[in-house]
C-alpha positions in Angstrom: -17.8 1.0 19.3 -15.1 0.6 21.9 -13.8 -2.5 21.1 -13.4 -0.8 17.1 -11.3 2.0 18.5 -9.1 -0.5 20.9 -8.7 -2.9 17.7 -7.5 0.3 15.6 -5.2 1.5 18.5 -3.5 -2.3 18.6 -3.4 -1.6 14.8 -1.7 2.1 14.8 1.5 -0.1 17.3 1.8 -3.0 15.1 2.1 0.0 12.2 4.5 2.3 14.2 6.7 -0.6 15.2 6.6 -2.2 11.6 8.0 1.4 10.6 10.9 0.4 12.2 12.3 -2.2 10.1 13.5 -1.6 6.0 10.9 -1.8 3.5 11.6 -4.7 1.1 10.6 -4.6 -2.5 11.2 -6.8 -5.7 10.3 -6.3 -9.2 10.8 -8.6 -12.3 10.3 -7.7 -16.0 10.0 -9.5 -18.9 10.0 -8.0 -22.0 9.2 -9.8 -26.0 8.7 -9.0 -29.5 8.7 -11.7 -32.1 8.3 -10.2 -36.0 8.7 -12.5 -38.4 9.0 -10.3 -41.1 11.9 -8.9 -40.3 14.7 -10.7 -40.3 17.5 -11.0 -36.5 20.2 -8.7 -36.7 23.0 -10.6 -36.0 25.6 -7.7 -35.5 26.1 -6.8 -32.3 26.8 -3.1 -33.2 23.0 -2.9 -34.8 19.6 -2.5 -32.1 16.9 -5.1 -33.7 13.7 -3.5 -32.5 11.6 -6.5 -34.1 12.8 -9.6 -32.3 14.1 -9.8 -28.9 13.6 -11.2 -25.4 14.7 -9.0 -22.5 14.2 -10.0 -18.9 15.3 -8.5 -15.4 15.2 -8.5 -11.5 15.3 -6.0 -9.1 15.6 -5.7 -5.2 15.2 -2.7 -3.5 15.7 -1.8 0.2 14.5 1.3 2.0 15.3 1.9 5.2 14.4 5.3 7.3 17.3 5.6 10.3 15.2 8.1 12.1 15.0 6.2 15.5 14.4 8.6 17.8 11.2 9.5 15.8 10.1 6.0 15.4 10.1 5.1 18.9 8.4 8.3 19.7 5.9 7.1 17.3 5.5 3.8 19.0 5.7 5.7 22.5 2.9 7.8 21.2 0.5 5.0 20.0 1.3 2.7 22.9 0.0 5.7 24.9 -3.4 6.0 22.5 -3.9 2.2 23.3 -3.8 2.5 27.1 -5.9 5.5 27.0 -8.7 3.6 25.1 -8.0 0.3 27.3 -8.7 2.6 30.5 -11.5 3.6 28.7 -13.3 0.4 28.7 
């Protein structure tokens, strides 16, 4: 039982110190609708909701600049892990 509360300690710092770097996300889309009964709309003025391909990428970067809280949060578990490594 001690050695599953010192491996979630180590856990809770890798957490708290991961909180300290952005957070990194990407999305793609792809989007298709082939009708054959209607026919393409060539004008470029005119939507053609029956045929068309869309696609798209997306990066997204979040990044909390609260430092001072995340090193007190990585202060704080630090702490947790040497109180269960004493413990032991």
């Amino acid at each position: 039982m001690a050695r599953a509360g010192f491996d979630a300690r180590t856990s809770q710092v890798h957490l708290a110190r991961s909180m300290l770097f952005p957070d990194i996300g990407i999305a793609l889309q792809a989007n298709m609708s082939a009708a054959p009964a209607i026919a393409d709309q060539l004008s470029p003025y005119v939507l053609d909701q029956g045929n068309y391909f869309h696609y798209g990428a997306a990066r997204s970067f979040q990044w909390k600049l609260d430092f001072l809280s995340g090193a007190a949060r990585v202060r704080f578990a630090e702490a947790s892990l040497a109180e269960v490594a004493a413990q032991q």
